[in-house]
PyMOL Python script that loads the backbone (N, CA, C, O; Angstrom):
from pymol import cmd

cmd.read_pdbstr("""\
ATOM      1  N   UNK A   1       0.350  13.755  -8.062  1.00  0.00           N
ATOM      2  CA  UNK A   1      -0.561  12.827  -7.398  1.00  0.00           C
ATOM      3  C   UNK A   1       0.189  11.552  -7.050  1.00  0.00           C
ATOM      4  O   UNK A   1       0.855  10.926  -7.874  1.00  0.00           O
ATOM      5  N   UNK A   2       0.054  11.241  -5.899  1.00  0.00           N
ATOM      6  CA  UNK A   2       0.852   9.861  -5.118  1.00  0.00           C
ATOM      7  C   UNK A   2      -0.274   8.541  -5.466  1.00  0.00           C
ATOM      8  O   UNK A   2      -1.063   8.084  -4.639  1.00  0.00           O
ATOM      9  N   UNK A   3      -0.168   8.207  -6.484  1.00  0.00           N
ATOM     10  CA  UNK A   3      -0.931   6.833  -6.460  1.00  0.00           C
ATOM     11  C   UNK A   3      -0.205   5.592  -6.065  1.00  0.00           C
ATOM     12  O   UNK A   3       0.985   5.323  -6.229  1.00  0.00           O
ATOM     13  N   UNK A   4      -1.055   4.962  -5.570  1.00  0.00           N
ATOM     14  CA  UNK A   4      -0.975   3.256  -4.277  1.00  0.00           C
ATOM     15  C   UNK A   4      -1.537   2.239  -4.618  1.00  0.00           C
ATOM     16  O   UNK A   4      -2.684   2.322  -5.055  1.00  0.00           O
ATOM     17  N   UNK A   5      -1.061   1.324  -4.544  1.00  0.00           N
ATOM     18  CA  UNK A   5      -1.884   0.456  -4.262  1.00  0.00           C
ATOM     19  C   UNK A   5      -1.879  -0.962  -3.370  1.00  0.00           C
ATOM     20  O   UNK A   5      -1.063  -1.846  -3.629  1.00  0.00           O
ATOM     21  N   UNK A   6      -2.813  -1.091  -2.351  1.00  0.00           N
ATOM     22  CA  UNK A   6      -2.519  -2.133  -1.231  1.00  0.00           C
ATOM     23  C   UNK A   6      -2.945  -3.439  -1.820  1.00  0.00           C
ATOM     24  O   UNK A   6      -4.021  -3.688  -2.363  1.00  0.00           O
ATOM     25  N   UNK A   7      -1.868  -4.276  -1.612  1.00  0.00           N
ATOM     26  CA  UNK A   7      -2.424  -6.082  -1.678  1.00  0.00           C
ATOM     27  C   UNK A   7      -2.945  -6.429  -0.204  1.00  0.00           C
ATOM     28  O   UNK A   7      -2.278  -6.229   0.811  1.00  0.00           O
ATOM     29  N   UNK A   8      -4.662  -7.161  -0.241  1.00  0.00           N
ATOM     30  CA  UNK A   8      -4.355  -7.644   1.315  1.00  0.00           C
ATOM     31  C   UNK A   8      -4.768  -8.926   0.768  1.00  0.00           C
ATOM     32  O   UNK A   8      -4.799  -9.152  -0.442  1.00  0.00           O
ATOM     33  N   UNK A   9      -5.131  -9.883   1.800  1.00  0.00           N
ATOM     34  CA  UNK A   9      -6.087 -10.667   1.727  1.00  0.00           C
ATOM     35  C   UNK A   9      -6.861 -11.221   2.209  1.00  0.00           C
ATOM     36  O   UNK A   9      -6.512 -12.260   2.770  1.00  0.00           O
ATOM     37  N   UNK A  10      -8.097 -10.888   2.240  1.00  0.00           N
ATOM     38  CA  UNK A  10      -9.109 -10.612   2.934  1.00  0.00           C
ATOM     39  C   UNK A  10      -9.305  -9.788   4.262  1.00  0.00           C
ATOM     40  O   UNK A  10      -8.693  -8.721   4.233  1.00  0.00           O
ATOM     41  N   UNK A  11      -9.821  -9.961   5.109  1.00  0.00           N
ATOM     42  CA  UNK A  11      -9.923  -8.665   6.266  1.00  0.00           C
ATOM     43  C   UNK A  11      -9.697  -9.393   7.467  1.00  0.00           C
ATOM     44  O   UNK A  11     -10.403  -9.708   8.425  1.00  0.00           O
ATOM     45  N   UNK A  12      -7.786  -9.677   6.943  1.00  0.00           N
ATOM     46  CA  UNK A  12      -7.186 -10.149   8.187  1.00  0.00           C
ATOM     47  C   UNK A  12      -7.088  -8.971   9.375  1.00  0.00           C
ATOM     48  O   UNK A  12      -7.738  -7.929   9.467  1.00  0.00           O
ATOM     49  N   UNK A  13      -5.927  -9.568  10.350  1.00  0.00           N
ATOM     50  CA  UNK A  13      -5.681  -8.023  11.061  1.00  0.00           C
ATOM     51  C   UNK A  13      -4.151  -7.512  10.760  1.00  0.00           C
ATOM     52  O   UNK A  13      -3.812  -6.568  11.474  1.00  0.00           O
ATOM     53  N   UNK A  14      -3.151  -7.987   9.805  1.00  0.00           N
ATOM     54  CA  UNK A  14      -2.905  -7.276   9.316  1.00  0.00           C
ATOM     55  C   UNK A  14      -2.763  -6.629   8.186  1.00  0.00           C
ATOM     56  O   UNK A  14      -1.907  -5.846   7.776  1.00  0.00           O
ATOM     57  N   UNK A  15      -4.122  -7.246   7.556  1.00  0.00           N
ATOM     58  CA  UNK A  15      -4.485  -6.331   6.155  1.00  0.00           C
ATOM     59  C   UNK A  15      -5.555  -5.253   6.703  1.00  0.00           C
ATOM     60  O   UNK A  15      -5.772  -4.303   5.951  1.00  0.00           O
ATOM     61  N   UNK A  16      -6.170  -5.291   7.795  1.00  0.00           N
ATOM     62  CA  UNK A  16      -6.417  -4.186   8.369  1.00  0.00           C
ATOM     63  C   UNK A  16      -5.783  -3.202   9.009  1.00  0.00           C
ATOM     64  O   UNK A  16      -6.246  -2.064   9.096  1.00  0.00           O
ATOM     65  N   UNK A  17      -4.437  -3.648   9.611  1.00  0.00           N
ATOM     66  CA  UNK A  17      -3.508  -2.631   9.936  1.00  0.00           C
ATOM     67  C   UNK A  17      -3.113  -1.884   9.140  1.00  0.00           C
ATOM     68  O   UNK A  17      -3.135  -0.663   9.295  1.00  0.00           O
ATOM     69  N   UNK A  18      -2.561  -2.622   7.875  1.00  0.00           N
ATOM     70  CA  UNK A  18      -2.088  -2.097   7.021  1.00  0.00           C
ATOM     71  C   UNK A  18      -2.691  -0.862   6.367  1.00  0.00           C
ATOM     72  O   UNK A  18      -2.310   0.291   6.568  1.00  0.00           O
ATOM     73  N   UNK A  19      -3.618  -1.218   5.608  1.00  0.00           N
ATOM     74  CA  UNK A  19      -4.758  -0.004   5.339  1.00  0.00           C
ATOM     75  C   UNK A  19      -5.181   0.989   6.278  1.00  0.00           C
ATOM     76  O   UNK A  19      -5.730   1.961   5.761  1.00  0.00           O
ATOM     77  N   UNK A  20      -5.044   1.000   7.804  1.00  0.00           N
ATOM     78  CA  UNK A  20      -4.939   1.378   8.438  1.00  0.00           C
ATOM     79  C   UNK A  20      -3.931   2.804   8.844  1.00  0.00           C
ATOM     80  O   UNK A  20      -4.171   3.966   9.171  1.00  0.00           O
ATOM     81  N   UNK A  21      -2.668   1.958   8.612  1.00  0.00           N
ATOM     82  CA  UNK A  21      -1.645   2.686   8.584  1.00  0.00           C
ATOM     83  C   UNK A  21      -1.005   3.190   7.433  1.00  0.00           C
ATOM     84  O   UNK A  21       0.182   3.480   7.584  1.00  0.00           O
ATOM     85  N   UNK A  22      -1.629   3.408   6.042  1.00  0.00           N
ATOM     86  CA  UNK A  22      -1.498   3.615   5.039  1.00  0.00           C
ATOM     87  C   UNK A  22      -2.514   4.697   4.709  1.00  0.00           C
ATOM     88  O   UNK A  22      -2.280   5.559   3.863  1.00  0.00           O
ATOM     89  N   UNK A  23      -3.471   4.640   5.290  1.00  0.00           N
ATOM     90  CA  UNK A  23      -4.538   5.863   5.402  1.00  0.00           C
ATOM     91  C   UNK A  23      -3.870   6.742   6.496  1.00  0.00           C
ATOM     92  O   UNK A  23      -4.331   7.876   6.365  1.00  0.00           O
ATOM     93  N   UNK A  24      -3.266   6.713   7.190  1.00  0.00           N
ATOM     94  CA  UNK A  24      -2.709   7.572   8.585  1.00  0.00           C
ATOM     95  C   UNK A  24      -1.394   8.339   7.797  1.00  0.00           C
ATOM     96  O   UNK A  24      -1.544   9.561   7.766  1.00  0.00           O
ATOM     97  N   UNK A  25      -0.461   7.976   7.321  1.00  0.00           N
ATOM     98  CA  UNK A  25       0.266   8.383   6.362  1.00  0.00           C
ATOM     99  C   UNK A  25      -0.161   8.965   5.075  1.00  0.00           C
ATOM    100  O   UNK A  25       0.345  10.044   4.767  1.00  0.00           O
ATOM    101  N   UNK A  26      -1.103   8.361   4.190  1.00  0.00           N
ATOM    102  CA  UNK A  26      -1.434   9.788   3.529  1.00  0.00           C
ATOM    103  C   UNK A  26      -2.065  10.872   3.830  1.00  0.00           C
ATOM    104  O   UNK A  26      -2.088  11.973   3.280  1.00  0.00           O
ATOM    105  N   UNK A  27      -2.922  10.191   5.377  1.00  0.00           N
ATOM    106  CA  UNK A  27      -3.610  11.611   5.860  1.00  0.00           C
ATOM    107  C   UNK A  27      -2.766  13.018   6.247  1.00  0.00           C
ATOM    108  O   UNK A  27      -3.080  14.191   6.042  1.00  0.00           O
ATOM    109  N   UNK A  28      -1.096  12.210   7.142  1.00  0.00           N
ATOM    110  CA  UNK A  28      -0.271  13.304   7.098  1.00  0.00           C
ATOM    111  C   UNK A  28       0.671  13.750   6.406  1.00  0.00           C
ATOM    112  O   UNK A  28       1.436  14.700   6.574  1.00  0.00           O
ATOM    113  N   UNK A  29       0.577  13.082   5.701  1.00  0.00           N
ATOM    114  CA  UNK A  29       1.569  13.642   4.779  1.00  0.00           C
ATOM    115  C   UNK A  29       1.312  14.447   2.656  1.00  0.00           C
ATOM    116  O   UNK A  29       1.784  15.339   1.950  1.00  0.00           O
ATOM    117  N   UNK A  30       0.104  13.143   2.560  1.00  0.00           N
ATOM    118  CA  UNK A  30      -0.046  13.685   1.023  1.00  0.00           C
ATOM    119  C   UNK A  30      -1.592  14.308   1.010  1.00  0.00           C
ATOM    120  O   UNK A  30      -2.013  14.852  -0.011  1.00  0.00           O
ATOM    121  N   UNK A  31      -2.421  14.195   2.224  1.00  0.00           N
ATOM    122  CA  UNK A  31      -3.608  15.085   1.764  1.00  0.00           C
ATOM    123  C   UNK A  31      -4.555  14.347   0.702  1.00  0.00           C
ATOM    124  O   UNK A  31      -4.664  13.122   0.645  1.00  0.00           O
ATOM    125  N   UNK A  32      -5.215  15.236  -0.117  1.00  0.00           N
ATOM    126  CA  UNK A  32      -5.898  15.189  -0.937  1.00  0.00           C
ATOM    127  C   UNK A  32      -4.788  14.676  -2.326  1.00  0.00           C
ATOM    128  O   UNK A  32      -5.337  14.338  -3.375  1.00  0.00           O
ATOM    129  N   UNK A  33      -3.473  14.655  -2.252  1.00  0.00           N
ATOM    130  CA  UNK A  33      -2.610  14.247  -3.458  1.00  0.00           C
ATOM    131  C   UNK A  33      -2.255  12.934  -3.449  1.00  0.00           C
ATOM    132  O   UNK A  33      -1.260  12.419  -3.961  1.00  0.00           O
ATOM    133  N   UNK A  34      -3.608  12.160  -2.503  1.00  0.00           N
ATOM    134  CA  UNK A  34      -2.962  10.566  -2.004  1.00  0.00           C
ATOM    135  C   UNK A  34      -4.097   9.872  -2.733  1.00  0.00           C
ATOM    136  O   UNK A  34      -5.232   9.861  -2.257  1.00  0.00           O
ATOM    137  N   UNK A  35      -3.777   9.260  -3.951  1.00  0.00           N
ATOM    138  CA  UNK A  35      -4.830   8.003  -4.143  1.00  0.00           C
ATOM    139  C   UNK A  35      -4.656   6.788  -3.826  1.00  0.00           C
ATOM    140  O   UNK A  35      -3.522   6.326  -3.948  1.00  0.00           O
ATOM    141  N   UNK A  36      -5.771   5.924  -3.318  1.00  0.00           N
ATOM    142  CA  UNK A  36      -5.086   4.375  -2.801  1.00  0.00           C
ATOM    143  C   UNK A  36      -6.511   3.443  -3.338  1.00  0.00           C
ATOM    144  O   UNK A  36      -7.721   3.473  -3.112  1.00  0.00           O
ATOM    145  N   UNK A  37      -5.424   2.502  -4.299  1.00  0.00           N
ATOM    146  CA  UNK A  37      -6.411   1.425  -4.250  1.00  0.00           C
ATOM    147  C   UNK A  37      -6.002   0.383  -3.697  1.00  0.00           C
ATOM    148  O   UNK A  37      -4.844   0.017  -3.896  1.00  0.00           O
ATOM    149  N   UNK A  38      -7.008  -0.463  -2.728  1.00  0.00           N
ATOM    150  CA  UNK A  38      -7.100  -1.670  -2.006  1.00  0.00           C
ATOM    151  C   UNK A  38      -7.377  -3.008  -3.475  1.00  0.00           C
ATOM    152  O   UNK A  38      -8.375  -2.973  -4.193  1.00  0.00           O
ATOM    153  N   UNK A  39      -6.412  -3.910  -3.600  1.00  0.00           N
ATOM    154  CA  UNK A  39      -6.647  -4.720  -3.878  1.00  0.00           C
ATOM    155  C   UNK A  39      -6.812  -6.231  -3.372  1.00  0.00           C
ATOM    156  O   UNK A  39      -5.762  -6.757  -3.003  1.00  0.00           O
ATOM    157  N   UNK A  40      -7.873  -6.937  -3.306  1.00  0.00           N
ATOM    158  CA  UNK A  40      -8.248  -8.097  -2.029  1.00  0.00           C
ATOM    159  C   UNK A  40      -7.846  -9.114  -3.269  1.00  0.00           C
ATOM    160  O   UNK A  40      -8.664  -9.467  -4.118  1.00  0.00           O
ATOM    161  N   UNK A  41      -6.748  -9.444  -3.251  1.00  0.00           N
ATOM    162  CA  UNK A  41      -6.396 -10.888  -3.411  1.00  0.00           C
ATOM    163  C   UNK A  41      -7.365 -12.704  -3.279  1.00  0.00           C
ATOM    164  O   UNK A  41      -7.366 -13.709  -3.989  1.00  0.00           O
ATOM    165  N   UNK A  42      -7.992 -12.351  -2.112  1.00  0.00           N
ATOM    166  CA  UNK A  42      -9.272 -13.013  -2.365  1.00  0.00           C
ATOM    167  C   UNK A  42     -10.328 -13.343  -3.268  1.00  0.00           C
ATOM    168  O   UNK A  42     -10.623 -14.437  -3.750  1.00  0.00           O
ATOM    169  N   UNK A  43     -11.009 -11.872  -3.463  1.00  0.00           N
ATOM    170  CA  UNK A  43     -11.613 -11.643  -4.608  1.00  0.00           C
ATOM    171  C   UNK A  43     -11.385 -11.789  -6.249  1.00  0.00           C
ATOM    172  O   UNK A  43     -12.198 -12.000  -7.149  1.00  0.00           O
ATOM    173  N   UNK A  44      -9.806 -11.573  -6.269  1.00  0.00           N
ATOM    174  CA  UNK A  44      -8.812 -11.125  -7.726  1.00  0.00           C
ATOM    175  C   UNK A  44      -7.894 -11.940  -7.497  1.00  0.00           C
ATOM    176  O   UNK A  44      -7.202 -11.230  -6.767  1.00  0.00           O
ATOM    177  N   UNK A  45      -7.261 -13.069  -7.577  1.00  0.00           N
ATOM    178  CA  UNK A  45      -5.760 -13.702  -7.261  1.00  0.00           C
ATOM    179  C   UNK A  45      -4.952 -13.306  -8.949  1.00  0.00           C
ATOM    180  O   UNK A  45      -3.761 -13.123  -9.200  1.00  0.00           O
ATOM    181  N   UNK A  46      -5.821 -13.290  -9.610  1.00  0.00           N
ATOM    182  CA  UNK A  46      -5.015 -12.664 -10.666  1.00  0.00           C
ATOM    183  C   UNK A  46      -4.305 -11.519 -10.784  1.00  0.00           C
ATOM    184  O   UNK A  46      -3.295 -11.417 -11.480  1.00  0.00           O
ATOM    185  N   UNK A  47      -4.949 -10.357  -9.917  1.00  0.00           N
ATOM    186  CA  UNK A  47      -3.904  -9.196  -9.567  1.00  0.00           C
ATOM    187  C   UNK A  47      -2.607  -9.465  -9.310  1.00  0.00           C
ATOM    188  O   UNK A  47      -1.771  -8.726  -9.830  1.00  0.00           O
ATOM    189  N   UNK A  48      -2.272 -10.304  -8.664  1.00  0.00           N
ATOM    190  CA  UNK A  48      -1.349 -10.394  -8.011  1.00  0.00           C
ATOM    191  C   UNK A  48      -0.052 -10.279  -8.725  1.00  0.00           C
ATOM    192  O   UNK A  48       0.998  -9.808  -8.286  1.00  0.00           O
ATOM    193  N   UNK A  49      -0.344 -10.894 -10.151  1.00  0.00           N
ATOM    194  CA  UNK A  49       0.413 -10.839 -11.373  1.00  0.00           C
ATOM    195  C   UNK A  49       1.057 -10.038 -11.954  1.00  0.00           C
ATOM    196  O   UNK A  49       2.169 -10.083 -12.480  1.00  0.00           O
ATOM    197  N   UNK A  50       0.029  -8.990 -11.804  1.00  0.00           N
ATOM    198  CA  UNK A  50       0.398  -7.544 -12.617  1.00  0.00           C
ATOM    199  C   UNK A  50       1.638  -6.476 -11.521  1.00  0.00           C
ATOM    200  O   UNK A  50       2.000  -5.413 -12.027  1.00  0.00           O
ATOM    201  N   UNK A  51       2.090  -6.773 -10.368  1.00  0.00           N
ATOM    202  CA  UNK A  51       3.164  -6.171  -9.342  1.00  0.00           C
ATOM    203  C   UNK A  51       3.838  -7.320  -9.012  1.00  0.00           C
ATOM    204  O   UNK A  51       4.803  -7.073  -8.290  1.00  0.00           O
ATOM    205  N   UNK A  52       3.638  -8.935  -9.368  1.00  0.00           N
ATOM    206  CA  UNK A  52       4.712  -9.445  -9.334  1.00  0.00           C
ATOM    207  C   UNK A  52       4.661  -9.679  -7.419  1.00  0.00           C
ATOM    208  O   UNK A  52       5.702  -9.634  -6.763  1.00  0.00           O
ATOM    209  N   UNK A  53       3.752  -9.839  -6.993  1.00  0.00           N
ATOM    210  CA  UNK A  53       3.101  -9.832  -5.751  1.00  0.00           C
ATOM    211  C   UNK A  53       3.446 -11.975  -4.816  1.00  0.00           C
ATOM    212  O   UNK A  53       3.035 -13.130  -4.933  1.00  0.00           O
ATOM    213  N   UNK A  54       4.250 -11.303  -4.162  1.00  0.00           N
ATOM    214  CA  UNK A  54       4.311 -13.062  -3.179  1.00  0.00           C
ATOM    215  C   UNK A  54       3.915 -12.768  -1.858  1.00  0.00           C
ATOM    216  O   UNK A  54       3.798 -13.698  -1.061  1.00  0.00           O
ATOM    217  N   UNK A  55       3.713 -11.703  -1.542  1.00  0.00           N
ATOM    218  CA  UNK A  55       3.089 -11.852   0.104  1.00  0.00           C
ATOM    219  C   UNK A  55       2.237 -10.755   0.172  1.00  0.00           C
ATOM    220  O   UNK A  55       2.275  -9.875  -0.689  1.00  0.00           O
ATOM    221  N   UNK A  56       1.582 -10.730   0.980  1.00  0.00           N
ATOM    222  CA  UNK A  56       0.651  -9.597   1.389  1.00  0.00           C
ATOM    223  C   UNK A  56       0.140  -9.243   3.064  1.00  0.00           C
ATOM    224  O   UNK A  56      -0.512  -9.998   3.786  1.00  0.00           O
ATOM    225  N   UNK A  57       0.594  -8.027   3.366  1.00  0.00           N
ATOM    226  CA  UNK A  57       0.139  -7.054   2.676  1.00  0.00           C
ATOM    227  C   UNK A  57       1.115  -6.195   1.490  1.00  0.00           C
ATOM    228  O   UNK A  57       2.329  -6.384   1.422  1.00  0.00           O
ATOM    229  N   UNK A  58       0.597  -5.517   0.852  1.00  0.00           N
ATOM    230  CA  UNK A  58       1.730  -5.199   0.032  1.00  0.00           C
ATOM    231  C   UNK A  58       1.897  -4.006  -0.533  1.00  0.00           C
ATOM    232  O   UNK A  58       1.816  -4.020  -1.761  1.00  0.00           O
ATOM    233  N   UNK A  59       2.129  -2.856   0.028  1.00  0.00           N
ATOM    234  CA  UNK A  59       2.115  -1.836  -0.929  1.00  0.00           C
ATOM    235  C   UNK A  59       3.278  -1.232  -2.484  1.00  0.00           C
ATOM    236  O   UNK A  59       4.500  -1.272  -2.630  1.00  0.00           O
ATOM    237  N   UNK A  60       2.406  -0.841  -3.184  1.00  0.00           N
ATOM    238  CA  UNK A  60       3.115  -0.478  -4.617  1.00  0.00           C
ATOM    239  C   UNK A  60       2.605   0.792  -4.767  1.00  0.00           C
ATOM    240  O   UNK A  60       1.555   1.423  -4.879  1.00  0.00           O
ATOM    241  N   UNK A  61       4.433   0.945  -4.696  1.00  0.00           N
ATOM    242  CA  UNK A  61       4.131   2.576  -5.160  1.00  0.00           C
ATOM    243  C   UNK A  61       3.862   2.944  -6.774  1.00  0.00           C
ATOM    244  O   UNK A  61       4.777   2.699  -7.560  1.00  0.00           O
ATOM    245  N   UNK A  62       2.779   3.454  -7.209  1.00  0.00           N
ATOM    246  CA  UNK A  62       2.486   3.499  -8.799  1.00  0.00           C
ATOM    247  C   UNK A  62       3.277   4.901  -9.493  1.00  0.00           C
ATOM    248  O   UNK A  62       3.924   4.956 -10.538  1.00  0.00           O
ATOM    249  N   UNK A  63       3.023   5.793  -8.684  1.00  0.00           N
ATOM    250  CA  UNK A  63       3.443   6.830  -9.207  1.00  0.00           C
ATOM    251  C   UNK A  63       3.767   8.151  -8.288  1.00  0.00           C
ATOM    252  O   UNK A  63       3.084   7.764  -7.340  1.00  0.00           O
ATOM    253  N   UNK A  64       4.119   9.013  -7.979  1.00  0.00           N
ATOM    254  CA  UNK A  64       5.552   9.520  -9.046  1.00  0.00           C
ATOM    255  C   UNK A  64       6.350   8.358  -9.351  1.00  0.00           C
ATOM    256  O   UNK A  64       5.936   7.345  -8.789  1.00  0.00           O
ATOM    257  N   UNK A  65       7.458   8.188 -10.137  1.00  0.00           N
ATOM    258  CA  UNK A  65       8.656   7.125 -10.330  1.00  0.00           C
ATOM    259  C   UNK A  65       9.547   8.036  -9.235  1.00  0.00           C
ATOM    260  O   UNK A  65       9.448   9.241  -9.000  1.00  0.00           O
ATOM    261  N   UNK A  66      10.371   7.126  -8.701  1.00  0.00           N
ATOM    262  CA  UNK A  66      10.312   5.513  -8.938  1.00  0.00           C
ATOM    263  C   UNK A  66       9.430   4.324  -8.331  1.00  0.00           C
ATOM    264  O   UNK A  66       9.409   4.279  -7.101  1.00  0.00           O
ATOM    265  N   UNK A  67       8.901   3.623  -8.834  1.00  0.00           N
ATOM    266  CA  UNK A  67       8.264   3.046  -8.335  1.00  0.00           C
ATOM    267  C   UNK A  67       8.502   1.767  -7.260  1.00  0.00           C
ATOM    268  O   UNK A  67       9.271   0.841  -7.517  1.00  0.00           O
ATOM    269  N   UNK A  68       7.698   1.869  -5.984  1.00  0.00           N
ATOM    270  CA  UNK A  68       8.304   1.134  -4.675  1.00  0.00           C
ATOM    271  C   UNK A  68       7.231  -0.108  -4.341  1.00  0.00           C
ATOM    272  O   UNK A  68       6.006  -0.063  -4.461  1.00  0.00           O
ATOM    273  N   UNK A  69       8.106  -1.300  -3.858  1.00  0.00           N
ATOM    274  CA  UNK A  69       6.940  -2.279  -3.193  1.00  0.00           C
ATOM    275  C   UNK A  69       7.707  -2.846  -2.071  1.00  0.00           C
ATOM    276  O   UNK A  69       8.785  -3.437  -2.013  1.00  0.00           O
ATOM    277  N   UNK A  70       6.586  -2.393  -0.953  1.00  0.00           N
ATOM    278  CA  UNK A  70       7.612  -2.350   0.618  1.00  0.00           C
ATOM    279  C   UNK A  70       6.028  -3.453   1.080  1.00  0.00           C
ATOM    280  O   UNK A  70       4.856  -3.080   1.143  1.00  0.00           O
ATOM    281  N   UNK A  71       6.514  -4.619   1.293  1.00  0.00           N
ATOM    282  CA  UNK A  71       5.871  -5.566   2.512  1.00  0.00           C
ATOM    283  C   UNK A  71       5.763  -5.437   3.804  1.00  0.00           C
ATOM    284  O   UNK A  71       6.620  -5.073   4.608  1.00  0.00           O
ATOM    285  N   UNK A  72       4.163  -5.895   4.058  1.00  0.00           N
ATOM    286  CA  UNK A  72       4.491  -5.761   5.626  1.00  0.00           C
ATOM    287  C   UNK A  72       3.073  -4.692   6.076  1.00  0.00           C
ATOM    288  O   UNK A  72       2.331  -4.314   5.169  1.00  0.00           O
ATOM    289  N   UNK A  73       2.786  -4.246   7.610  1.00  0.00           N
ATOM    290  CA  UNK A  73       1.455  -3.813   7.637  1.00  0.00           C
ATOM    291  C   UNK A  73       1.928  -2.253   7.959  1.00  0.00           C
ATOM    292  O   UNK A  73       1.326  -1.504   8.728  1.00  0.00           O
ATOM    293  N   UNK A  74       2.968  -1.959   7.314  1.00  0.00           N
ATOM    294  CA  UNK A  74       3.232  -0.477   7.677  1.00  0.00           C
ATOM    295  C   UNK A  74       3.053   0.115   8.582  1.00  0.00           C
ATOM    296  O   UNK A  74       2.324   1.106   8.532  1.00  0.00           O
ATOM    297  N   UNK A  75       3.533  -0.201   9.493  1.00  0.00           N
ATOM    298  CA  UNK A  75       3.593   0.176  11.033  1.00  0.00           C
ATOM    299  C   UNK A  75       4.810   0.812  11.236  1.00  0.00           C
ATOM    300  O   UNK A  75       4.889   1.472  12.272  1.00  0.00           O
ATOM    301  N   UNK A  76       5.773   0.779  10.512  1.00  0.00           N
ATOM    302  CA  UNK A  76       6.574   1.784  10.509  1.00  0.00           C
ATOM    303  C   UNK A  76       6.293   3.062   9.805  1.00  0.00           C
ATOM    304  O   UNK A  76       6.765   3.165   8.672  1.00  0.00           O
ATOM    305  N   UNK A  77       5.739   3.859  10.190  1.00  0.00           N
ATOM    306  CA  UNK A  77       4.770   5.043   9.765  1.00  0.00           C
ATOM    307  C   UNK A  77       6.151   6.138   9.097  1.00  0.00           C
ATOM    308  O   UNK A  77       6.015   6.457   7.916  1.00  0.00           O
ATOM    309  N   UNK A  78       7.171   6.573   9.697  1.00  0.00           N
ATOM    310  CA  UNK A  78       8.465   7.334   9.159  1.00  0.00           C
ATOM    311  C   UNK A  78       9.490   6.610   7.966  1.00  0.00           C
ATOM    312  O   UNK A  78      10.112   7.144   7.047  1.00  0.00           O
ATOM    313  N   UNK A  79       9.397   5.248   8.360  1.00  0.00           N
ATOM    314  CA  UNK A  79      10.160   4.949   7.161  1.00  0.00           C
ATOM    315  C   UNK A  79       9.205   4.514   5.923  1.00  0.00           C
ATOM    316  O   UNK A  79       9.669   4.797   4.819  1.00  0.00           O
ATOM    317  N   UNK A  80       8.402   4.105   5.933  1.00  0.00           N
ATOM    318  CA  UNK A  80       7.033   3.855   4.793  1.00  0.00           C
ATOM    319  C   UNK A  80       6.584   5.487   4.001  1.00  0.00           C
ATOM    320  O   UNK A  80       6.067   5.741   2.914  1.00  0.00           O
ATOM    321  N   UNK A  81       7.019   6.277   5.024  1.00  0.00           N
ATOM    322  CA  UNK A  81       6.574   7.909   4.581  1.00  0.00           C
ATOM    323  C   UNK A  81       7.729   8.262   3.765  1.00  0.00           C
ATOM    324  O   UNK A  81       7.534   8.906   2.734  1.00  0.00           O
ATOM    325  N   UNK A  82       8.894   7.921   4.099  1.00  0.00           N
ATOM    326  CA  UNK A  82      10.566   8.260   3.414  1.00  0.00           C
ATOM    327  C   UNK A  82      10.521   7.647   2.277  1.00  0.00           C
ATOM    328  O   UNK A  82      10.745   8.188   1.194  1.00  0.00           O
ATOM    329  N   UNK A  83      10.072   5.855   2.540  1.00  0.00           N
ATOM    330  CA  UNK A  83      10.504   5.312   1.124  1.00  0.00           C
ATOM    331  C   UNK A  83       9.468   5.871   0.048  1.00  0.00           C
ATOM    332  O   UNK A  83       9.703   5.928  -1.159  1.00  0.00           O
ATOM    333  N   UNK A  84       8.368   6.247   0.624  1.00  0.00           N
ATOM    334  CA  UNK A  84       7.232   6.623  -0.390  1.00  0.00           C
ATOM    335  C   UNK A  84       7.584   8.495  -1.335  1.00  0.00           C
ATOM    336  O   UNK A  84       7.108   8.956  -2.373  1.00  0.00           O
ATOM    337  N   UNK A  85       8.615   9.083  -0.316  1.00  0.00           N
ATOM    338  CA  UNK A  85       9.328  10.492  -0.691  1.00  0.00           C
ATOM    339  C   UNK A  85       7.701  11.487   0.163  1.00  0.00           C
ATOM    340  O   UNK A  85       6.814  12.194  -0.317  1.00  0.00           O
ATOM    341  N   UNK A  86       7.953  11.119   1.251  1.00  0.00           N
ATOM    342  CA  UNK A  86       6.836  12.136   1.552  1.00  0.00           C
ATOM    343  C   UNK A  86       7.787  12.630   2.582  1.00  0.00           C
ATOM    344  O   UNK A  86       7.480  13.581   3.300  1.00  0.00           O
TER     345      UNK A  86
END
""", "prot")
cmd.dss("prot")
cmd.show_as("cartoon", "prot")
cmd.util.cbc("prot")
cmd.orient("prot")
């Protein structure tokens, strides 16, 4: 199981891209083996703590190891899919 998790903050446009393009990539690539949690920085600024988080958007890769945190609204759909091992 590929667990995620997105930093945005709030429902900019590119914390909407992001999620965007982070749902488009697990759709092709991990299926049903893709979990993603959205975390809104807005709501939680304390999250931010626990990945060590300075910008957003932000994805963290949780699991399989090794674990990855690639910035940015993932619009690079092939290399976000590589670094993630899909």
């Amino acid at each position: 199981m590929l667990r995620l998790r997105l930093y945005i903050a709030g429902h900019t446009p590119r914390s909407v891209a992001a999620l965007a393009n982070l749902r488009k990539i697990c759709d092709e690539h991990a299926k049903e083996n893709c979990e993603i949690e959205v975390v809104d920085l807005m709501l939680d600024p304390a999250r931010a703590e626990d990945d060590h988080i300075i910008a957003v958007p932000a994805l963290v890769k949780i699991s399989p190891p090794p674990a990855h945190t690639i910035i940015g609204d993932l619009s690079d759909v092939s290399r976000v899919a590589l670094i993630l091992g899909l």
